[in-house]
SEKOL-119075 format. One line per field, with one value per residue (C-alpha): x, y, z. Coordinates in steps of 0.5 Angstrom, whole numbers. Example, Ala and Ser with C-alpha at 12.3 -4.5 7.8 and 13.67 -1.06 7.14 Angstrom:
2
c1	25,27
c2	-9,-2
c3	16,14
//
This chain:
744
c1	0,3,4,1,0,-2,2,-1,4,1,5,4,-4,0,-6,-11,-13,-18,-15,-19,-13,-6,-2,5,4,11,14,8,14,18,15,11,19,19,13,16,22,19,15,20,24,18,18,25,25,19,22,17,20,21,16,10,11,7,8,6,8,4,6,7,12,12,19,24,21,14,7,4,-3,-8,-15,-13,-7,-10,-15,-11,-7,-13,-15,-8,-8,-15,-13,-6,-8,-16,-16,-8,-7,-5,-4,-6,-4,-7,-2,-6,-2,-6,-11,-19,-26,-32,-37,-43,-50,-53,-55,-48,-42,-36,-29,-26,-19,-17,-12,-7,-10,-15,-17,-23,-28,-33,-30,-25,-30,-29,-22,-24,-25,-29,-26,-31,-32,-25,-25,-31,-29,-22,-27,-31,-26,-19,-20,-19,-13,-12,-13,-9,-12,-8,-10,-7,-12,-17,-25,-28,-34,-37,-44,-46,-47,-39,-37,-40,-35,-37,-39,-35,-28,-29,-33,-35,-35,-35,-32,-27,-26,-27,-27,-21,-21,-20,-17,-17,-14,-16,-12,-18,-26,-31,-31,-24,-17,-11,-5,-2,6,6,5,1,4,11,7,5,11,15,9,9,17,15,17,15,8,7,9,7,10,7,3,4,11,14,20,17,13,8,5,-2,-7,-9,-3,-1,-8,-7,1,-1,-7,-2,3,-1,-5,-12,-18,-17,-22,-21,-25,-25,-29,-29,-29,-22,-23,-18,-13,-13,-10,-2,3,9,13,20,25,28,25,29,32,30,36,35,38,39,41,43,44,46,52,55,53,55,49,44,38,32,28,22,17,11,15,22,26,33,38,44,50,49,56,57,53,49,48,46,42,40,33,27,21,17,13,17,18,25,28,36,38,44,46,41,42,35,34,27,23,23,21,20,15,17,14,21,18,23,28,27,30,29,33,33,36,40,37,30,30,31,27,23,15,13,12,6,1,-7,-11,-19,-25,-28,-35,-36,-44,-46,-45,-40,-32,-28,-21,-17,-10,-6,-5,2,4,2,0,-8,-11,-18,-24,-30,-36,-35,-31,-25,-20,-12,-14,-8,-11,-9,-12,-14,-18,-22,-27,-33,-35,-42,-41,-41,-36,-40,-36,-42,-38,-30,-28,-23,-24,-20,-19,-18,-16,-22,-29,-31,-33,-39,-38,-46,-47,-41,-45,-50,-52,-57,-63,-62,-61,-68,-71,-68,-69,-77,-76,-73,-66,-64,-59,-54,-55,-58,-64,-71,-74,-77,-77,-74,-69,-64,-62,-62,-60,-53,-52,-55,-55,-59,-60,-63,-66,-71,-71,-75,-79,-82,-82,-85,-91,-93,-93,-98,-103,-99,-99,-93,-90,-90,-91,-86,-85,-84,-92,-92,-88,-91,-92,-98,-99,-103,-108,-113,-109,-114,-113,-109,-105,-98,-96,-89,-87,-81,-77,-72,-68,-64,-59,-62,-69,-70,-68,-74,-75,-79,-81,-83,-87,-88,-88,-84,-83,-82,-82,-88,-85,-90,-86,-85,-89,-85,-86,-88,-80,-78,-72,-76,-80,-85,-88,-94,-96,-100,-99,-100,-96,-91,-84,-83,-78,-77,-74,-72,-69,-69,-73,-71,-64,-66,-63,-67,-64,-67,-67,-70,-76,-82,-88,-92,-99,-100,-93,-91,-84,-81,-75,-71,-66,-61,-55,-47,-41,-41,-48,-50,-56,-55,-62,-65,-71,-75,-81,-85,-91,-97,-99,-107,-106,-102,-107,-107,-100,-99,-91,-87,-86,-82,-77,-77,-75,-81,-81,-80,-77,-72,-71,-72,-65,-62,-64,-62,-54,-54,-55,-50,-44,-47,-45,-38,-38,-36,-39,-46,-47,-44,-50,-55,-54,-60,-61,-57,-57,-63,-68,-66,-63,-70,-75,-77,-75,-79,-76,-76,-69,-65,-66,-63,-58,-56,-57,-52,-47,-46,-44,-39,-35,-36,-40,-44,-46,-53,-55,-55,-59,-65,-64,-65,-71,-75,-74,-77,-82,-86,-82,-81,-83,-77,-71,-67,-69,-68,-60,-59,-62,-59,-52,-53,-54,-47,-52,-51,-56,-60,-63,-70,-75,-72,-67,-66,-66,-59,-53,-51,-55,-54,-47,-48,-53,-48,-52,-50,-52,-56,-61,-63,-67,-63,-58,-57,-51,-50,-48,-43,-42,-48,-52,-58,-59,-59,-58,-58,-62,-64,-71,-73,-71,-77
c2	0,7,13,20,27,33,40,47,53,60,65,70,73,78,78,80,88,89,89,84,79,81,80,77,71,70,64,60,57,56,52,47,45,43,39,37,34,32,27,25,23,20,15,14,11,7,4,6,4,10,7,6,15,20,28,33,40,46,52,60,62,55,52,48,42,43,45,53,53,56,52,49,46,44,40,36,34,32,28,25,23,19,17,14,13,9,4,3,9,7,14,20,28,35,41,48,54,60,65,62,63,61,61,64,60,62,55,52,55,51,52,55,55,60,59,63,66,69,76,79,78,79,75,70,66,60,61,58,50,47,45,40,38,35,31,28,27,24,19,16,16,13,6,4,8,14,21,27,34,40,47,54,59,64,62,70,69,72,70,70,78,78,72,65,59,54,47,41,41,35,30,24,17,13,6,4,-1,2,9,11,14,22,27,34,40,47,54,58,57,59,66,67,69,65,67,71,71,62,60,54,52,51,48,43,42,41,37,32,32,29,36,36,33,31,25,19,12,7,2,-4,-2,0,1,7,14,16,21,21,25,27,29,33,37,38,40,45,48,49,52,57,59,59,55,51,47,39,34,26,21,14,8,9,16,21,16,12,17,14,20,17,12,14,9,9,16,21,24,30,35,36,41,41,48,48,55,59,53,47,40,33,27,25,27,22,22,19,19,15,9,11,12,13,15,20,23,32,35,42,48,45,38,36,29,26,22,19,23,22,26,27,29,31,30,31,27,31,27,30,37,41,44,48,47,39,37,40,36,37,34,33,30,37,39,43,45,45,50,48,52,51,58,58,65,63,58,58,57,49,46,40,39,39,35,33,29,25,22,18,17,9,5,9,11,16,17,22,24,30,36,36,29,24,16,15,14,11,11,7,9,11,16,18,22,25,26,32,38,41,41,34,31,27,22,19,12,8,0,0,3,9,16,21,27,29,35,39,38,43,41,46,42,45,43,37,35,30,28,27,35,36,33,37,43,48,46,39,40,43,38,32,36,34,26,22,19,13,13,15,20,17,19,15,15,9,1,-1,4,1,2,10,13,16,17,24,27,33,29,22,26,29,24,19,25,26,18,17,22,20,12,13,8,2,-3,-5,1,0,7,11,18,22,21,27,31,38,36,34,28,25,22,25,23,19,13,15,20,22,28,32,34,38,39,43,45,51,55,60,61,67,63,63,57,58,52,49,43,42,38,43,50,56,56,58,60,58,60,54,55,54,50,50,49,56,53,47,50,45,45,41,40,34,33,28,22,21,25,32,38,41,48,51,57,62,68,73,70,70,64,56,50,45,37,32,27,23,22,16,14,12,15,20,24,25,31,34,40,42,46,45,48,52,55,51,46,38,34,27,23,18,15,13,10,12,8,9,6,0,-5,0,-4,-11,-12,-12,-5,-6,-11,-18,-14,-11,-3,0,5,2,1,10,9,5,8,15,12,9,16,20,14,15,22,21,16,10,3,3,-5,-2,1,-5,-7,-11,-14,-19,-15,-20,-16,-10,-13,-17,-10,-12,-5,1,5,5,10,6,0,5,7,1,-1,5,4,-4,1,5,-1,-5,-11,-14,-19,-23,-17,-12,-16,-18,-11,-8,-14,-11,-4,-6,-10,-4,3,3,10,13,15,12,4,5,7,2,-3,-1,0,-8,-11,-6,-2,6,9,15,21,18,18,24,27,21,22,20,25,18,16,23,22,14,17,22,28,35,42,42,36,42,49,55,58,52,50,43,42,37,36,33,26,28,30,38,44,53,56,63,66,68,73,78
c3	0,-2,2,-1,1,-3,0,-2,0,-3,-1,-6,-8,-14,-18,-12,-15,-10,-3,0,2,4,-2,2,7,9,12,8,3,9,13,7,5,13,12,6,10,15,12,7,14,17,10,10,17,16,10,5,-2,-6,-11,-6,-5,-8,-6,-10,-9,-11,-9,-11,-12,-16,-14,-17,-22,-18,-20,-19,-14,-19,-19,-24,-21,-15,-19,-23,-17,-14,-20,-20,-13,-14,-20,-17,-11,-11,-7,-6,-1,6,9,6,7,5,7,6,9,5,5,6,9,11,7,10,7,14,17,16,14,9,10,3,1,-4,-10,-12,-18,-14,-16,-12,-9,-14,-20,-17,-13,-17,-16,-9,-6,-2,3,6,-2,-2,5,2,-4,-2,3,-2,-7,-4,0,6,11,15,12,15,13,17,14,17,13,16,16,18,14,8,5,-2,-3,-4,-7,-9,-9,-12,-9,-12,-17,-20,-21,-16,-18,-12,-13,-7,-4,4,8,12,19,16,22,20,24,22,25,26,29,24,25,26,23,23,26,21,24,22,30,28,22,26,33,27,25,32,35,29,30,37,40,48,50,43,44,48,51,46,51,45,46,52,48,43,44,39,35,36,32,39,43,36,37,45,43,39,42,49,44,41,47,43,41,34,31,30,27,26,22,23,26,31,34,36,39,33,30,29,26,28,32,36,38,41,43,45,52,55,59,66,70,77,80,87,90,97,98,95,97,95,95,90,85,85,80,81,76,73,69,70,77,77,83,80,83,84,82,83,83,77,74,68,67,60,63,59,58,64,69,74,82,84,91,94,98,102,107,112,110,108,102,99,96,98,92,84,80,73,66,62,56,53,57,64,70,77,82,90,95,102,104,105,104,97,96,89,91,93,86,89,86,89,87,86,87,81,80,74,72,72,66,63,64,63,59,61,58,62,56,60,58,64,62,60,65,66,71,72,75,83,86,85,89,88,80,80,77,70,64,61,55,57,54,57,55,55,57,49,48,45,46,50,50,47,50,55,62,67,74,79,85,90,89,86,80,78,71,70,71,66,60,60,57,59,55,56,63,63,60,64,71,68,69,76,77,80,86,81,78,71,68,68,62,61,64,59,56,60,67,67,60,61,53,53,47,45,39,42,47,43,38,45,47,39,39,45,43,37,39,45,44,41,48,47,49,57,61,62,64,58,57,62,59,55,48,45,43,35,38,33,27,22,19,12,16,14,19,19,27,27,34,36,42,41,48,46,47,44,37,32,27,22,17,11,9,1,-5,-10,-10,-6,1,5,11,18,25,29,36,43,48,56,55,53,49,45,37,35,28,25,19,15,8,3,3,-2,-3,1,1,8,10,16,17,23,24,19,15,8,6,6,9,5,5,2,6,5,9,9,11,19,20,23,20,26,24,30,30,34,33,33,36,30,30,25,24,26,23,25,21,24,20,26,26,30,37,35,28,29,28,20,18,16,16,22,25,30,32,35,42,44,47,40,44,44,36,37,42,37,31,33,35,28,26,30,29,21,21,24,19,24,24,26,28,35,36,36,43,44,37,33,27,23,26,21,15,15,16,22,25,27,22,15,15,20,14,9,13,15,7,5,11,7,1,4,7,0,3,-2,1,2,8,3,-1,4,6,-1,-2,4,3,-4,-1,3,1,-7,-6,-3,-9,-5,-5,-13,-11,-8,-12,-18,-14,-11,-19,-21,-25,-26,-22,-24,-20,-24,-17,-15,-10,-5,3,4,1,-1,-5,-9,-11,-11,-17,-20,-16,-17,-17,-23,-20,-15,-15,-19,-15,-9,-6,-3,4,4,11,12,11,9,1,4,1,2,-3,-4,-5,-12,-15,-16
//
C-alpha cells in the first residue's frame, strides 16, 4: 500500500486587485518545504519504497520542477492523487497553508480555501475549493487507511453578497474499496482568523517532529512513543494558546490516529540548580514508568532522562533544602532550582488534587495536556486526579463516545461527570424525568437501567417517538407521556403527519419552516413549548415525497433537505445546533401508536419496546455522521431484525443499506436489505439507488432526490439536479442544500 500527500503553500496572491486578502503570507513556502521534509524523513524510517510514495507539491512561487497552485493546478493534482491512489493508499496528507474563509450559507458554514489565481471577491469565487468537497471526496474515493488534513487558512465569514465559490471541482464516481479513518486539524474556528505570523504551522511541525508532549509512551511498545492524532491537537492548541478546530470521522477515534513512532524515543536534558551552597548527595528521579538515582556534582548538573513526569527530590545527606521536591514534565528539557537558604527558595511545585465521579454504565478516559500516561476511571469516585487540564473521553458499557471534550481540574471543588455532560437545555429537559440512585436519567423501563448517553439529538428523538407511538400496547408507561408535547391521537387513518422538533441554548432562537412537494418555501413559525428552548412544527401533508426548509426567523437563505411522509406514519425530524451554529438533523418515520392494527408488515422489531428500536436508530445516526460502524449500536439485537425489515424504521434500513455500500459488503444482508425495502418502500428514491447499485448498474436520480446524500453522489448528483442558485451542504448525511429566494 502507497503513501501520498498533497501540500499546497501560497505565499504569494500577485493577482489580487481588490484588497480583499493580504497580498504576501511570508514564511508560508518555508514552512510547507519542512512539512515537506518532515515527511520524506518519517517514510524513509519506516521503510517505504521509493515507488510506494507520492508527493505532489503546488506552490507559489512555483518551485524548482513542482507544480504553481492556480485552481486548475489544484484539480488536476487531485485527480491525480485519485487516479494513482484508489484503493491503494495507506495514508494520505493534505497540506494547505494560505488564504481561505468560510463561506456563510446561514444555516452552515463551509471552510473555503483560496487559490493563487484569485483576484477579487466578486470574480474569483470559483477561484476557491471547497474544503468540506475535498475531505468528502477523498473518503469516498481512496479506499481504506488513515486521511490526514491539516490546513492554516483564515474561516472569518463571508456569504453570497460578496463571493460565490462554488460546490465541487470534480466530478465524484465513488468506487473504492472502504473509507478510511480522516482526522483534520484546522488553524481557525469558524469566524476566525488564523495566525498571521505562522505560529500554528510551526507547532504543527515541532508536534509532529514528536516536540514536547506531542508524544506519548506507546502502550503496545514499551520501548517507542508515538504521534497521535490526539496528542498532536493538544500539543499545538497549548503551544499556541488558543482554540483550534479539529474533526474525526471514522471508526477509530481521535487516539486512532498513529502519525508517527519514535524508537528509541528521544531523551529530555534535566538541569538540577542548586544554590545558596554546595553539597554533595544524590538527585531522585521518581517518575511514573521511570526511576532513577543520579550523583549531584557541583552547583548545577545536567541529566539525560526518558521522558516522563517527574517528582525530584535531593538527598544531602541530611542537609535540608527547598523546596522539597520539584514536579517537572520532561518530555522537553527543563530545569529544577532548590536552595540551601529557605529565604531563596522557588515557590512548592506540588500539586492539588481533585474529586471525580463517573456516572454509572459509563468510564471515563483521561489524558494530562502535560503528557501524563491514559488513565481510565470507572464509575465511583475518585480521588487524587491531580489538576491540570485533560482531554477526557467519556464511554458507555459499549464503548460509544458520549461526550469528547477538554476537561479542566482546578484542585478544589469536586467534579461530578454527570453534570459536565449536560448543556443548558438538555439539562431543562432531564430535570422533568426522575433519576436513580446514581444520577441516570429514568426515561422508560426498558431504555436501559437509567440512560447515561445523553445526547440533544437522541433525547429528542425519544421524546418526539414516544408522542407519536402513544397508544401502541407495546410501549410500556413510561415518563416521558408526562412531558409538555402534545401527542397524535386525533390522526385519522391514512394520515402522513410532518413534526419538526428543535431544541436551541438560545431560546430567543425563532425557527420557521417549510413542508411541501415542490416549489418556493412557504414559511410557518414554529411555536414554543411549555420548555422555553423547544420549537414545535406541525404540518399534514400527502403521503409521497417532500421537501422540507428551516431557517431562523429572519435569514433570507433555505436549508432544504429531501424526506418522505408515509401514511399512518409520522416523520419525525428533530434539529439541534453545533458547535458551529449551524443545523444537525435527525429522521425518523415513526409509526403512530393508535393506528398499528392499519399496518400488515412488521413495524418493530422482535424485542418488543419500539422504543427502544428509537434509541438504537438515533445511534446509528450519530455513528453515521461521523462515518463510523453503525453495528455498535444494536446493542440489543442480532442484527437480523434490521436487515429483514423487522424494524420500527424504514430509515434506519436504508442507512444500514448505505453503511454496506461504503464498507463495500455486497453480501447476502445488503440483498435481504435492499429486497425488503422494495417490498414495503419502493417509493422512496433511495431504494431505486441501492437496487441498482447491488445489480452494479448506473444509478440515476430517476424517482427524485433520494434522502441520504449517499445516494445523491451514488447516482451522480449535482447542482444542476437541485433548485437554481443552491449549493449542497457536503457535511451533512442528508441530500441538503441552501437555497436562495427567488429573484423578484
Amino acid at each position: 500500500m502507497s503513501r501520498r500527500a498533497l501540500i499546497i503553500a501560497i505565499e504569494n496572491y500577485s493577482l489580487v486587485n481588490d484588497n480583499s486578502i493580504e497580498l504576501e503570507l511570508k514564511g508560508t513556502l518555508c514552512r510547507a518545504r519542512r512539512f515537506r521534509s518532515w515527511l520524506t524523513e518519517k517514510w524513509d524510517s519506516e521503510g517505504v519504497p521509493k515507488n510506494e510514495r507520492q508527493i505532489i507539491f503546488c506552490s507559489e512561487p512555483k518551485i524548482d520542477d513542482e507544480r504553481g497552485a492556480s485552481i486548475d493546478d489544484i484539480k488536476i493534482a487531485l485527480d491525480e492523487l485519485q487516479t494513482l491512489g484508489r484503493d491503494m493508499t495507506e495514508e494520505c496528507y493534505f497540506y494547505f497553508s494560505g488564504h481561505g474563509f468560510s463561506f456563510d450559507k446561514k444555516v452552515t458554514r463551509s471552510s473555503m480555501l483560496i487559490a493563487a489565481d484569485y483576484r477579487s471577491m466578486k470574480l474569483s469565487g470559483d477561484r476557491c475549493a471547497n474544503l468540506d468537497w475535498i475531505v468528502l471526496w477523498l473518503t469516498m474515493n481512496m479506499g481504506a487507511g488513515r486521511h490526514y488534513f491539516f490546513i492554516d487558512a483564515c474561516r472569518n465569514v463571508f456569504d453570497a453578497s460578496v463571493i460565490q465559490p462554488p460546490d465541487a471541482l470534480l466530478p465524484n464516481d465513488p468506487a473504492s474499496a472502504g473509507e478510511p479513518d480522516s482526522f483534520l486539524l484546522q488553524s481557525s474556528r469558524p469566524k476566525e482568523t488564523a495566525p498571521a505570523d505562522g505560529t500554528f504551522a510551526d507547532a504543527l511541525l515541532d508536534g509532529l517532529a514528536g516536540r514536547g508532549t506531542a508524544k506519548i509512551w506507546d502502550r503496545s511498545d514499551p520501548g517507542a512513543m508515538v504521534v497521535r492524532f490526539d496528542t498532536l491537537r493538544d500539543f499545538v492548541k497549548q503551544r499556541i494558546n488558543r482554540k483550534i478546530h479539529q474533526s474525526v470521522s471514522g471508526d477509530g477515534g481521535d487516539a486512532s490516529g498513529l502519525i508517527l513512532k519514535l524508537k528509541p524515543p528521544p531523551l529530555s536534558k534535566c538541569t538540577i540548580h542548586l544554590i545558596g551552597g554546595e553539597a554533595a548527595g544524590t538527585v531522585v528521579f521518581d517518575g511514573e514508568r521511570t526511576h532513577l538515582r543520579e550523583p549531584l556534582n557541583g552547583a548545577s548538573s545536567r541529566y539525560d532522562v526518558p521522558p516522563d513526569n517527574y517528582r525530584i527530590t535531593l538527598e544531602l545527606g541530611g542537609t535540608s533544602v527547598s523546596p522539597k521536591e520539584a514536579v517537572l514534565t520532561l518530555y522537553d528539557d527543563a530545569e529544577a532550582t532548590f536552595s540551601l537558604d529557605p529565604s531563596l527558595a522557588q515557590p512548592d511545585q506540588s500539586q492539588k488534587t481533585t474529586v471525580i465521579t463517573v456516572p454509572p454504565d459509563t468510564s471515563l478516559t483521561l489524558q494530562s495536556k502535560e503528557g501524563r500516561p491514559l488513565r481510565t476511571l470507572a464509575e465511583g469516585t475518585h480521588r487524587h486526579i491531580p489538576r491540570g487540564k485533560y482531554g477526557a473521553v467519556l464511554s458507555d458499557t459499549q464503548n460509544r463516545v458520549i461526550r469528547s471534550d477538554e476537561l479542566i481540574l482546578a484542585g478544589n471543588d469536586p467534579v461530578d461527570i454527570g453534570e459536565w455532560t449536560r448543556g443548558a437545555i438538555r439539562k431543562l429537559i432531564l430535570d422533568r424525568f426522575p433519576k436513580d440512585p446514581n444520577g441516570g436519567i429514568i426515561l422508560s423501563p426498558s431504555l436501559e437501567r437509567a440512560l447515561i448517553d445523553t445526547d440533544l439529538d437522541i433525547l429528542l428523538s425519544l421524546l418526539g417517538a414516544a408522542k407519536i407511538l402513544e397508544g401502541d400496547p407495546r410501549v410500556p408507561a413510561n415518563e416521558i407521556e408526562r412531558f409538555p408535547l402534545n401527542d397524535f391521537a386525533s390522526e385519522k387513518p391514512g394520515s402522513s403527519p410532518v413534526f419538526v422538533l428543535g431544541a436551541f441554548e438560545d431560546d430567543e432562537t425563532k425557527l420557521e419552516v417549510s413542508v411541501r412537494r415542490t416549489g418556493a418555501p412557504n414559511w410557518t413559525l414554529a411555536s414554543t413549548s411549555e420548555i422555553a428552548s423547544l420549537r414545535d412544527f406541525r404540518a399534514t401533508p400527502d403521503a409521497g415525497p417532500l421537501l422540507v426548509s428551516l431557517r431562523r426567523a429572519g435569514d433570507a437563505v433555505a436549508y432544504t433537505l429531501t424526506s418522505f411522509a408515509f401514511s399512518n406514519r409520522v416523520t419525525l425530524i428533530t434539529v439541534t445546533q453545533d458547535s458551529d451554529g449551524g443545523f444537525t438533523i435527525g429522521q425518523y418515520f415513526i409509526p403512530l401508536g393508535h393506528l398499528a392494527a392499519e399496518f400488515d408488515y412488521p413495524t418493530s422489531s422482535r424485542h418488543g419496546d419500539p422504543l427502544l428500536d428509537v434509541l438504537a436508530s438515533s445511534r446509528m445516526t450519530r455513528s453515521f455522521r461521523r462515518r463510523r460502524s453503525v453495528l455498535s449500536d444494536l446493542q440489543f439485537y442480532s442484527g437480523r431484525d434490521l436487515v429483514e425489515g423487522n424494524w420500527l424504521d424504514p430509515l434506519a434500513m436504508l442507512l444500514a443499506a448505505y453503511e454496506a455500500l461504503r464498507r463495500r459488503r455486497r453480501d447476502g444482508d445488503l440483498a435481504t436489505l435492499v429486497s425488503a425495502l422494495e417490498a414495503h418502500f419502493s417509493g422512496i428514491a433511495d431504494t431505486d439507488i441501492l437496487s441498482s447499485k447491488l445489480r452494479d448498474e448506473t444509478s440515476r436520480l430517476e424517482k427524485g432526490l433520494p434522502i441520504f446524500m449517499d445516494g445523491f453522489v451514488a447516482a451522480g448528483g449535482s447542482a444542476s439536479d437541485l433548485p437554481p442558485g443552491s449549493s449542497l451542504d457536503y457535511s451533512s448525511i442528508w441530500t441538503a442544500w441552501h437555497e436562495l429566494p427567488p429573484r423578484t
